[in-house]
KEKE-3310 file (N, C-alpha, C; in steps of 0.2 Angstrom, whole numbers, plus 5000, padded with zeros to 4 digits):
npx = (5067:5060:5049:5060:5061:5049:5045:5054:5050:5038:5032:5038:5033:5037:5038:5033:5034:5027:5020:5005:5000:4999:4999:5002:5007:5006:5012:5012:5029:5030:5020:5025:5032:5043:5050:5051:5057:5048:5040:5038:5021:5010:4994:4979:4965:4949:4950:4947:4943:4949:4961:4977:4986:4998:5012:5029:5036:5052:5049:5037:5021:5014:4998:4994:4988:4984:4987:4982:4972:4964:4961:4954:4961:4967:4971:4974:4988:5006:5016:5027:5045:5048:5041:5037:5033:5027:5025:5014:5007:4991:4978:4983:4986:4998:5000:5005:5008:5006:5013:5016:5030:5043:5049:5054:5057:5052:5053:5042:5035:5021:5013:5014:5006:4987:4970:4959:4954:4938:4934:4941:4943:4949:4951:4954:4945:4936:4936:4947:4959:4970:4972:4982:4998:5007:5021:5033:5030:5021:5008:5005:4997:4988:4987:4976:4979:4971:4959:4959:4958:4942:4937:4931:4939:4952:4951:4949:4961:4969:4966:4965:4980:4984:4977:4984:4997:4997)
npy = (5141:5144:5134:5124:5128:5126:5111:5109:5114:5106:5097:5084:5068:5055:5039:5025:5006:4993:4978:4968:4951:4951:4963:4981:4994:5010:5019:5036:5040:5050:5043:5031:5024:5014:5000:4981:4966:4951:4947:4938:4932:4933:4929:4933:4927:4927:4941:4955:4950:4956:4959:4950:4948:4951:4959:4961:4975:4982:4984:4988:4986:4981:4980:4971:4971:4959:4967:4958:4952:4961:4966:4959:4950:4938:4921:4906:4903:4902:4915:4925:4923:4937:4945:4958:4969:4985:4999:5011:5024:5028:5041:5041:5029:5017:5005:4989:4983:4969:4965:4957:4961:4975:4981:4993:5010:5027:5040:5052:5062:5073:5075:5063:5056:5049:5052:5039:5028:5029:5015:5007:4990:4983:4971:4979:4988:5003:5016:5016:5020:5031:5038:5034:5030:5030:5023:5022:5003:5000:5001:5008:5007:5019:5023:5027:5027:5031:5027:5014:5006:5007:5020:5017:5002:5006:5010:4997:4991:4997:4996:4981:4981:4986:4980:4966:4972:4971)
npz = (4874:4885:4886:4888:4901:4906:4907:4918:4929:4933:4943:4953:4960:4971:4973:4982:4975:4973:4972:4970:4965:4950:4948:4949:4962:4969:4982:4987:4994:5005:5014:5019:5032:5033:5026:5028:5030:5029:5043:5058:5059:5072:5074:5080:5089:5085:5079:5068:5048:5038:5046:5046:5058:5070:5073:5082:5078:5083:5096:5096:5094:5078:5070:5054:5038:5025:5009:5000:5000:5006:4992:4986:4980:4983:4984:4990:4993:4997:5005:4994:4993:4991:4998:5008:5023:5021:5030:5036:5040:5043:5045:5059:5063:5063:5055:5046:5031:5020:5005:4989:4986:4983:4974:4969:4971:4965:4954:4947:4936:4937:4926:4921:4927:4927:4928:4936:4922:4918:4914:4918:4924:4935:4948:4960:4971:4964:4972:4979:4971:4967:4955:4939:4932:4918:4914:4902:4896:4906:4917:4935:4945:4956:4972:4986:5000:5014:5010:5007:5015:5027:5039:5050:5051:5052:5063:5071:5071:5074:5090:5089:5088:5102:5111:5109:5113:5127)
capx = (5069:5052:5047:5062:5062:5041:5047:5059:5045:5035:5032:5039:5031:5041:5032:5034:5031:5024:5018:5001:5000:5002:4997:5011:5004:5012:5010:5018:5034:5029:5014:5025:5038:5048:5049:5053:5055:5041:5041:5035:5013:5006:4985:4974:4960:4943:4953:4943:4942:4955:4969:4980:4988:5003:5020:5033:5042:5057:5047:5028:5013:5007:4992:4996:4983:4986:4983:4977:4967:4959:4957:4950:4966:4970:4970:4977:4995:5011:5017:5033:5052:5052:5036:5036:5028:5026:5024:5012:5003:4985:4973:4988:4987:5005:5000:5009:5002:5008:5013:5021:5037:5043:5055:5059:5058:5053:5052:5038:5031:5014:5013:5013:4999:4981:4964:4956:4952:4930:4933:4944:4940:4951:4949:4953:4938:4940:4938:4955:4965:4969:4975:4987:5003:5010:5029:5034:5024:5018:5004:5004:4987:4991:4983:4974:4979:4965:4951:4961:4954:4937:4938:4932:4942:4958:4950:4949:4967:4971:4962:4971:4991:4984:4976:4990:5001:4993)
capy = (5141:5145:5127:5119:5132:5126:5108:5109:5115:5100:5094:5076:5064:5049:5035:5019:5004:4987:4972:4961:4944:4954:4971:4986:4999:5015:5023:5044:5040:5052:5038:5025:5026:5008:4993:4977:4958:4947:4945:4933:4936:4930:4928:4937:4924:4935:4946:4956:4945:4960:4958:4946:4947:4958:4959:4966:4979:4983:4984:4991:4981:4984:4976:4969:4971:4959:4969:4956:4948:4966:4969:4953:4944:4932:4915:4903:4903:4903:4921:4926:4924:4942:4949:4962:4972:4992:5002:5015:5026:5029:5042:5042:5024:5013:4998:4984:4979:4962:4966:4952:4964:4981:4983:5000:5020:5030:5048:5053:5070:5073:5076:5056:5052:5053:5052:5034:5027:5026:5008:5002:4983:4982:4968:4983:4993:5010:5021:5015:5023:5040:5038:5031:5032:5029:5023:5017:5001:5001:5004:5009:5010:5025:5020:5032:5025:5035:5024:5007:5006:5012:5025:5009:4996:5006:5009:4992:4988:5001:4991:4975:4981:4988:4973:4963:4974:4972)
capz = (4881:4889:4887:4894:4910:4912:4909:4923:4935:4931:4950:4953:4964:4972:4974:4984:4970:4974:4968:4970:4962:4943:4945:4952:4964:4969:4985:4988:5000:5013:5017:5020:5038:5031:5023:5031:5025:5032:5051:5061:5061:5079:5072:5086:5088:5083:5074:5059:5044:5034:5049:5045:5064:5073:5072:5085:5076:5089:5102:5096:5091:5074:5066:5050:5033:5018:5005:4992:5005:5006:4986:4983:4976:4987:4981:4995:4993:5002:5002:4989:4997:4989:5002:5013:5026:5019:5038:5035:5044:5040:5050:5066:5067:5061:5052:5042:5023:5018:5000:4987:4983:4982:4970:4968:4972:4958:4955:4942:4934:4938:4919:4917:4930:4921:4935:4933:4917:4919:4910:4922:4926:4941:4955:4966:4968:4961:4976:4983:4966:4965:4948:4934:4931:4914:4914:4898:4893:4912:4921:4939:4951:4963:4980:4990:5008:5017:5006:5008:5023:5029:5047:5058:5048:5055:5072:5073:5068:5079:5095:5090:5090:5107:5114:5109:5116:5134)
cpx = (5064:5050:5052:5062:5051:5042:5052:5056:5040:5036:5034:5036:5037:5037:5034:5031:5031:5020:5012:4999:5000:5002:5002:5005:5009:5007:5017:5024:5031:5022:5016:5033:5044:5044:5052:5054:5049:5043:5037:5026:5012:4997:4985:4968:4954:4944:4947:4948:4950:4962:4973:4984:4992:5008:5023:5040:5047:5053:5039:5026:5012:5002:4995:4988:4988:4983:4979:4974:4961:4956:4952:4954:4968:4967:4973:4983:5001:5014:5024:5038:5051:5044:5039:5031:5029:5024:5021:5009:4995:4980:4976:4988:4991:5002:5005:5003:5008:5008:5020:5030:5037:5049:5057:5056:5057:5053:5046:5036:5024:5012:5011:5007:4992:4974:4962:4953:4943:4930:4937:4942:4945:4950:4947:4948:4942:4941:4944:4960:4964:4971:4980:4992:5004:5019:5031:5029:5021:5012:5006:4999:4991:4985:4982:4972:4973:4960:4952:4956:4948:4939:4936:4936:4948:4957:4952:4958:4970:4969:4964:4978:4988:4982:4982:4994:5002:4998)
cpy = (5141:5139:5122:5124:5130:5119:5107:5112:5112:5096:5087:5074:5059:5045:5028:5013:4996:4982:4968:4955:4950:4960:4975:4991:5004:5018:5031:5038:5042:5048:5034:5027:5020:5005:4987:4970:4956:4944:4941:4935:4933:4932:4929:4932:4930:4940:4947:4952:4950:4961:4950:4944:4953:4957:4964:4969:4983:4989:4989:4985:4985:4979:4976:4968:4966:4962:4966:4952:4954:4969:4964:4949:4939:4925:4912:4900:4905:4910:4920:4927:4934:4947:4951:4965:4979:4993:5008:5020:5030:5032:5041:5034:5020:5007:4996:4983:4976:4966:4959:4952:4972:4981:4987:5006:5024:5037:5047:5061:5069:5072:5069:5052:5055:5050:5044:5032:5026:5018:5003:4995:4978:4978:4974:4987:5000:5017:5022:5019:5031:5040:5034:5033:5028:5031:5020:5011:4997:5005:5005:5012:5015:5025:5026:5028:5026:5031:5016:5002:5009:5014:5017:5004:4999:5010:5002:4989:4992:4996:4984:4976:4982:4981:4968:4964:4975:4964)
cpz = (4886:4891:4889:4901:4912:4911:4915:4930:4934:4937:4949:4961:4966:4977:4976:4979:4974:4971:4972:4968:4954:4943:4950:4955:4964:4976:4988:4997:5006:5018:5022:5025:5036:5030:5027:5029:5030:5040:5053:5063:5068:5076:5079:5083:5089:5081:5068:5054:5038:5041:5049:5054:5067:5073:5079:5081:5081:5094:5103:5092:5088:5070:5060:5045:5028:5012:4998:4993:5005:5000:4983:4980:4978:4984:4988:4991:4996:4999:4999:4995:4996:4995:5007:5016:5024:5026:5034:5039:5041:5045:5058:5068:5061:5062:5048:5034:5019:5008:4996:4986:4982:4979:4969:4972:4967:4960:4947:4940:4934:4932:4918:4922:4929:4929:4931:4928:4920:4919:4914:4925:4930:4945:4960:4964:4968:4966:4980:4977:4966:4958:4944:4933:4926:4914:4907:4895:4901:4916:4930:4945:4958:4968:4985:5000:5013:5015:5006:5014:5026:5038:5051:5056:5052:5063:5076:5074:5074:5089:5095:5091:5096:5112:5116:5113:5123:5136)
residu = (UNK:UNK:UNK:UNK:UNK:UNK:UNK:UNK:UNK:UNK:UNK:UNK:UNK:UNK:UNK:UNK:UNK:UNK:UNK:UNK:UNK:UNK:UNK:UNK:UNK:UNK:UNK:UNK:UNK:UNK:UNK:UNK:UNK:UNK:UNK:UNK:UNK:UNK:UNK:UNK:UNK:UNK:UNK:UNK:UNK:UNK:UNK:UNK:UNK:UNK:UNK:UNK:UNK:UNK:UNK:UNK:UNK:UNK:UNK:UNK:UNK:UNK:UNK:UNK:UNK:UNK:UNK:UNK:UNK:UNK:UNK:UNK:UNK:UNK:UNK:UNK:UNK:UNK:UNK:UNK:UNK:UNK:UNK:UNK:UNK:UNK:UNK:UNK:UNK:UNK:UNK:UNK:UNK:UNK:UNK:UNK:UNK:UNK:UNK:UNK:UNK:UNK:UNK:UNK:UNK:UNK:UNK:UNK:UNK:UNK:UNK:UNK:UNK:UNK:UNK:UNK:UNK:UNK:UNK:UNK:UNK:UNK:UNK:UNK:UNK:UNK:UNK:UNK:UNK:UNK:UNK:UNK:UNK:UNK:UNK:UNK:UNK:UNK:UNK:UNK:UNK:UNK:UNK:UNK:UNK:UNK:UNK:UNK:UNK:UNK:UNK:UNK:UNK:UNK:UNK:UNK:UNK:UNK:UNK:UNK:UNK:UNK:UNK:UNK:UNK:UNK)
# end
């Protein structure tokens, strides 16, 4: 009885789950404020080389990241019918990240997510993962928002929706 009552206080996470060209991430829900289909970009000429451009989301300017343009994935291709904008908020400033698909919502136990494997041979560089999630015969890259982005990377991002928004 003991060990079903300390599995049952086995903390769960619930984790926003997404897709970039093969690999599945997972960001904690409370990161991410909506999801949205893909909105019209407006490109900010001399925009940094990691923003994609701005979107008006009913009636705010936000700067718009692709994230597989930001881990190195990007290959030049038309984005997927199934892509979205994830709305996040990172450091008090509400940006967009172009992501391939977000398929689902999960819940997890902390119990199934391990700290980064050392051997990992990731495109994304390692200081962006908080860790693994094992789902079945799935991996899962647990994304540390805060580190996606360097502090002036999302100053800047911040300083484009603004501009634009002039």
């Amino acid at each position: 009885m003991a060990k079903t009552e300390l599995k049952s206080k086995a903390r769960e996470m619930q984790l926003v789950i997404f897709r970039l060209r093969d690999e599945e991430f997972g960001v904690e829900i409370s990161a991410v404020l909506e999801i949205t289909r893909l909105l019209a970009i407006t490109h900010i000429p001399e925009a940094p080389g990691f923003i994609e451009g701005v979107i008006n989301l009913r009636g705010k300017v936000l700067a718009v990241v692709d994230l597989a343009k930001q881990f190195g994935l990007k290959e030049e291709k038309e984005l997927p019918k199934t892509a979205r904008i994830v709305v996040v908020e990172v450091r008090n400033i509400t940006l967009g990240l172009i992501v391939d698909e977000v398929p689902e919502v999960i819940r997890i136990s902390e119990e199934k997510i391990e700290p980064t494997p050392e051997i990992i041979q990731s495109e994304v560089n390692r200081h962006y993962i908080k860790g693994v999630a094992k789902l079945d015969q799935r991996l899962i890259i647990l994304l540390d928002l805060n580190s996606v982005l360097s502090f002036n990377e999302v100053e800047e991002a911040g300083k484009v929706a603004e501009i634009a928004e002039r």
